[in-house]
C-alpha positions in Angstrom: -6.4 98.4 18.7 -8.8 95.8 19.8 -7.7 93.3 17.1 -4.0 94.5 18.0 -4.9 92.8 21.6 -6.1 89.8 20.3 -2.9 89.0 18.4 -1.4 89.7 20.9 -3.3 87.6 23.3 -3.3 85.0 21.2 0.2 85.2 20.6 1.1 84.9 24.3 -1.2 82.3 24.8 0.4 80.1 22.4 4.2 81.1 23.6 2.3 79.8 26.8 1.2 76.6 25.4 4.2 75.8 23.8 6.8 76.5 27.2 3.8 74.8 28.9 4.6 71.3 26.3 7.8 71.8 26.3 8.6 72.2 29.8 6.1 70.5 31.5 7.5 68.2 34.3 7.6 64.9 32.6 8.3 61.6 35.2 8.9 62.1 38.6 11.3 58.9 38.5 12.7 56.5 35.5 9.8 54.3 33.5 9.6 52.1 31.2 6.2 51.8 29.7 4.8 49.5 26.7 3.1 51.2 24.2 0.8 47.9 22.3 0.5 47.4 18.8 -2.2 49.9 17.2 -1.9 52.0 19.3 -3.1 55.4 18.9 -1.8 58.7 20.0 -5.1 58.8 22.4 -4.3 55.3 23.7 -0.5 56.3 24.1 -1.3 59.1 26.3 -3.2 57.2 28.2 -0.7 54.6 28.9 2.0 57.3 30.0 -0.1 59.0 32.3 -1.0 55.5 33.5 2.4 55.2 34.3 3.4 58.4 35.4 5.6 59.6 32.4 3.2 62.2 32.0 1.3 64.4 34.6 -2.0 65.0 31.8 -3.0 62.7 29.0 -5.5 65.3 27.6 -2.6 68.3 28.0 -0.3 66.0 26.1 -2.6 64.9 23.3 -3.6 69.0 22.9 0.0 70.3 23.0 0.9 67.2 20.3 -1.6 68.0 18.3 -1.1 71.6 18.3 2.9 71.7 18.5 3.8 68.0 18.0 5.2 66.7 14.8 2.9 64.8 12.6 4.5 61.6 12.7 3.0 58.0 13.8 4.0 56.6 17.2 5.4 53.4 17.0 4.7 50.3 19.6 7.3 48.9 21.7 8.6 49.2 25.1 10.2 52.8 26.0 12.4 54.3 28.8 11.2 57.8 29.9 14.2 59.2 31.4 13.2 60.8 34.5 12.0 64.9 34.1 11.6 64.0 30.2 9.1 66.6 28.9 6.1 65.8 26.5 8.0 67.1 23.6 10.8 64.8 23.9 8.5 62.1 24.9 6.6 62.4 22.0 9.7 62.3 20.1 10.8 59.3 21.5 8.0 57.6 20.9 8.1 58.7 16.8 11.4 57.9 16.8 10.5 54.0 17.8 14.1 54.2 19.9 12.3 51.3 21.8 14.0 49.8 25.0 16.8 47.1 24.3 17.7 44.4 26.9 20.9 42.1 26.0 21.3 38.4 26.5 25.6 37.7 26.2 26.3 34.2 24.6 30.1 33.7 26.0 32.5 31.8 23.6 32.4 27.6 23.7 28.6 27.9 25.3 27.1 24.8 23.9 23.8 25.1 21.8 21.9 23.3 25.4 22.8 26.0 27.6 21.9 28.6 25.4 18.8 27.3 25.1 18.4 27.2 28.7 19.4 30.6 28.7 16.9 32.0 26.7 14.3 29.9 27.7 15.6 31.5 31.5 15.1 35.1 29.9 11.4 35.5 31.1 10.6 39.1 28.5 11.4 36.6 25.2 8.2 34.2 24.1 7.6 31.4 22.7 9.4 28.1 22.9 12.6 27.0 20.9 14.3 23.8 20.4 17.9 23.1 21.1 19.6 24.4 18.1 22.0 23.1 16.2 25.4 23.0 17.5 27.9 25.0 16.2 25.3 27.5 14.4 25.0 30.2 17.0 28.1 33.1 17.1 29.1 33.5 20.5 28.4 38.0 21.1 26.0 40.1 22.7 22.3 40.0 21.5 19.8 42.9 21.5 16.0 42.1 22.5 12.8 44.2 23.0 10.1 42.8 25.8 8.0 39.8 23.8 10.0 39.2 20.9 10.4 35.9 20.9 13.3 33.5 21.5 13.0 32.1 17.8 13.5 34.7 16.5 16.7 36.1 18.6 18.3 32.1 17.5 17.6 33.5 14.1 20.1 36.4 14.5 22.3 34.3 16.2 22.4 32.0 13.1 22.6 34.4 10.6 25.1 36.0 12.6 27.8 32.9 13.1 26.7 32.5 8.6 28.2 36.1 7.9 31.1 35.3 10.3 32.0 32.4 8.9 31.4 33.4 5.1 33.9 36.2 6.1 36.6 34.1 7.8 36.3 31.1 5.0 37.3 34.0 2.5 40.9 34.1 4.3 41.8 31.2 4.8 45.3 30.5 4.3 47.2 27.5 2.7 48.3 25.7 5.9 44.9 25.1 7.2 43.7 21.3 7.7 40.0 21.7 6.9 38.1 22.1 3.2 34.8 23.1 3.9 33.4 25.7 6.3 31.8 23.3 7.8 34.8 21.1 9.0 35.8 24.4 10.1 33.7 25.1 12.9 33.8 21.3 13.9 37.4 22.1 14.5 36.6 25.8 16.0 34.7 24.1 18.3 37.1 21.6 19.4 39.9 24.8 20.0 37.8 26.5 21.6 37.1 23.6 24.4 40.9 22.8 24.5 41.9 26.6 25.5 41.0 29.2 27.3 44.0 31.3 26.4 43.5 33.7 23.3 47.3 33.6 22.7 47.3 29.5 22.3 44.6 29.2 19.9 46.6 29.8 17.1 49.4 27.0 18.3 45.9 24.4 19.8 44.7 24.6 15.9 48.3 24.4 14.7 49.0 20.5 16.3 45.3 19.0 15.4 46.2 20.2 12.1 48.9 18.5 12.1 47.6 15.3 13.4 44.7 16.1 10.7 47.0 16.1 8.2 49.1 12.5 9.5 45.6 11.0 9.7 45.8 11.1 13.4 43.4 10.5 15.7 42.9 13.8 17.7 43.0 12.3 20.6 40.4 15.8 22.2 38.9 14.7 25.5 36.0 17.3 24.8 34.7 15.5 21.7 34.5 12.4 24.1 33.0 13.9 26.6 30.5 15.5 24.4 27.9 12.4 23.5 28.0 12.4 27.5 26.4 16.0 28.9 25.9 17.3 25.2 28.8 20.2 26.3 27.9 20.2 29.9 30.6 20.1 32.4 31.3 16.3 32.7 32.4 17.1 36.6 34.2 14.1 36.8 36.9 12.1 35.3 36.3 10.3 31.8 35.4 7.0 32.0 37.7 3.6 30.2 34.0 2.6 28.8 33.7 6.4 26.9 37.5 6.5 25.7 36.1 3.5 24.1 32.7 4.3 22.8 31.7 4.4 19.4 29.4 7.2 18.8 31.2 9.7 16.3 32.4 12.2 18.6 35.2 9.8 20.1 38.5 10.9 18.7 40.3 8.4 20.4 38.6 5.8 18.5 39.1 7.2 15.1 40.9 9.4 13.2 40.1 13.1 11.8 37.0 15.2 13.1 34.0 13.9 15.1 30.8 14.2 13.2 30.3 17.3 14.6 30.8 20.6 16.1 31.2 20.1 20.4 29.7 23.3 21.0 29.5 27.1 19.5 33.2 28.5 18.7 33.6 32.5 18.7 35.4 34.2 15.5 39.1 33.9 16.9 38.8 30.2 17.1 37.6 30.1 13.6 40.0 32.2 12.2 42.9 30.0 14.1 41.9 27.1 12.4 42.0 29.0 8.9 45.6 30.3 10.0 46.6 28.0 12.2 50.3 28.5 13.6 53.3 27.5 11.7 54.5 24.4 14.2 55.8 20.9 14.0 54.1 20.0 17.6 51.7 17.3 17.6 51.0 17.1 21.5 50.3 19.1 24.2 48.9 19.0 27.9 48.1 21.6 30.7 51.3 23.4 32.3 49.2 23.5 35.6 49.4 27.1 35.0 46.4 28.0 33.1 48.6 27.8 30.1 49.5 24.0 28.0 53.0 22.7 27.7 53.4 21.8 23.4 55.8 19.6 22.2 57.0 18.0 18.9 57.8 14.3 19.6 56.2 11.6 22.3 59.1 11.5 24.2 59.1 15.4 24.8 55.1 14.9 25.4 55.5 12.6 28.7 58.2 14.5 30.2 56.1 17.3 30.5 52.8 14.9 31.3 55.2 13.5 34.4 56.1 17.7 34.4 52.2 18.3 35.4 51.4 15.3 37.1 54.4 16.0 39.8 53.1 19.8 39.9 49.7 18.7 40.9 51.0 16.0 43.3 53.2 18.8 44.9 49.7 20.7 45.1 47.7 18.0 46.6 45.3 17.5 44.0 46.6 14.0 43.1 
C-alpha cells in the first residue's frame, strides 16, 4: 500500500510539474530577447528571465530538463509572444524561428541610395561600398539583428543573377539586346523613363527600335546619371550635360550608355526581352502621368506642343 502511495505521489507530482512547465505564465508583455552565440541552455535562461520572458530561470532549466526536448538552442534574436509558456518558449528557441526585420529596395532605387539605406538600418554591421549598379533586384529583404550589410548586398546580388538567368531564358526574337548584360543597361533605362507598369512594354518597344536604326536614345536619365549618380537632379538639365562626353550621354552617341542608370525590377527586364510590337520611335509625357508615343517626328512635336500648352494652361510654364 505504501509503495502504491508513492507512485502515486510521484505520479501527481510530475502531472504537477509538467501543467506547472507547460502553463506557467510566460511574459507579461511582447519581448524580443538575443540569445548570443554559445550559448547554453543555463545562459539562455538566464537571458529570458533577464528579460522577463520567463518568471524563473532555475524552474525553466528543471522543467526543460525534465520535460523538454533534447534538442540545442540556437542563437539569434527571438520574439516571445506575450503569455508564451516555457514549453513553447523552449521550442521556439530549438526551432531557431529567429526574429526577421525587412529592408524594401523599391524598383529604379539606384545602387547610392541603397547603400545609404542600409548603412541607415542601424541592427545591420559592418560597412559596404556602393555596389555596383544594376546588380541588386529591387524586392523585400529579410535580416536578423547584426548580420551584416555585406552580406544582405550578397542576397541582393544573387538575387537580381537568378532573375535575370531566368528572364534571359525567354527572351523573344524582337528584343534589341544580346547579352544579359545589355539587358539590364536597358532595364534600367525603362525603368527611369516610366512609372506606369502598362507602358513598359511600349518604353522598351521604341529604344528598341531606335537600337535597332542605330539611334541615339536620346534618355534624359542616362544624362543625368554621371550628374547625382541616380539622384533626383531637382532641376532642369543643363546645354553643358546634353553635351558631355562621359558614356552615359545618349544624346551624344548612339546605342546604350556604358552602363546600367540604376537597379531595374523583373518587369522591366522582361519588357526589354519582349518588348511591344510597335513602329513608334518617340514619345514624351501626356501631362497625365501617362506618355504620349508616336511613329514619325512630325507626330512627336504635335504632341510635345500637346504637353507644353497643357502645362502652360497649368501654370507650370
Amino acid at each position: 500500500m505504501r509503495r502504491l502511495l508513492i507512485v502515486a505521489l510521484l505520479i501527481v507530482a510530475a502531472f504537477i510539474a509538467v501543467t506547472l512547465f507547460r502553463n506557467a505564465g510566460g511574459a507579461p508583455r511582447d519581448v524580443n530577447v538575443v540569445i548570443p552565440v554559445g550559448s547554453s541552455l543555463t545562459s539562455a535562461a538566464k537571458t529570458l528571465e533577464e528579460n522577463g520572458a520567463i518568471k524563473s530561470s532555475r524552474a525553466f532549466l528543471t522543467d526543460a530538463k525534465l520535460f523538454g526536448s533534447k534538442a540545442p538552442i540556437k542563437p539569434g534574436e527571438y520574439h516571445i509572444a506575450r503569455g508564451m509558456g516555457p514549453e513553447a518558449i523552449l521550442r521556439l528557441l530549438q526551432s531557431g524561428r529567429t526574429l526577421q526585420r525587412f529592408v524594401v529596395i523599391p524598383e529604379g532605387m539606384p545602387s547610392i541610395l541603397v547603400q545609404e539605406k542600409l548603412m541607415a538600418t542601424p541592427l545591420l554591421t559592418g560597412n559596404i561600398a556602393i555596389p555596383q549598379e544594376g546588380s541588386l533586384l529591387p524586392d523585400a529583404y529579410a535580416y536578423t539583428r547584426g548580420e551584416s550589410r555585406a552580406a544582405v548586398v550578397g542576397r541582393m546580388q544573387k538575387a537580381m543573377q537568378t532573375a535575370l538567368a531566368n528572364a534571359w531564358k525567354t527572351r523573344k526574337p524582337t528584343t534589341a539586346v544580346t547579352t544579359p548584360e545589355a539587358a539590364i543597361i536597358l532595364a534600367s533605362i525603362v525603368e527611369k523613363e516610366t512609372a506606369l507598369a502598362s507602358e513598359r512594354r511600349m518604353v522598351a518597344g521604341v529604344y528598341s527600335n531606335r537600337l535597332k536604326r542605330a539611334m541615339p536614345l536620346q534618355a534624359d536619365p542616362t544624362t543625368i546619371y554621371p550628374v547625382t549618380r541616380g539622384k533626383p537632379l531637382g532641376r532642369r538639365i543643363l546645354r553643358s550635360e546634353l553635351q558631355a562626353e562621359n558614356g552615359y550621354n545618349t544624346y551624344r552617341k548612339s546605342g546604350l550608355p556604358i552602363g546600367p542608370i540604376t537597379n531595374p525590377g523583373k518587369a522591366s527586364i522582361l519588357a526589354v526581352l519582349d518588348p511591344a510590337p510597335t513602329q513608334a520611335l518617340y514619345f514624351v509625357a501626356n501631362g497625365t502621368g501617362g506618355s504620349s508615343f508616336a511613329d514619325t517626328l512630325s507626330q512627336h512635336s504635335a504632341n510635345v506642343q500637346k504637353y507644353y500648352a497643357l502645362r502652360r494652361a497649368r501654370g507650370e510654364m
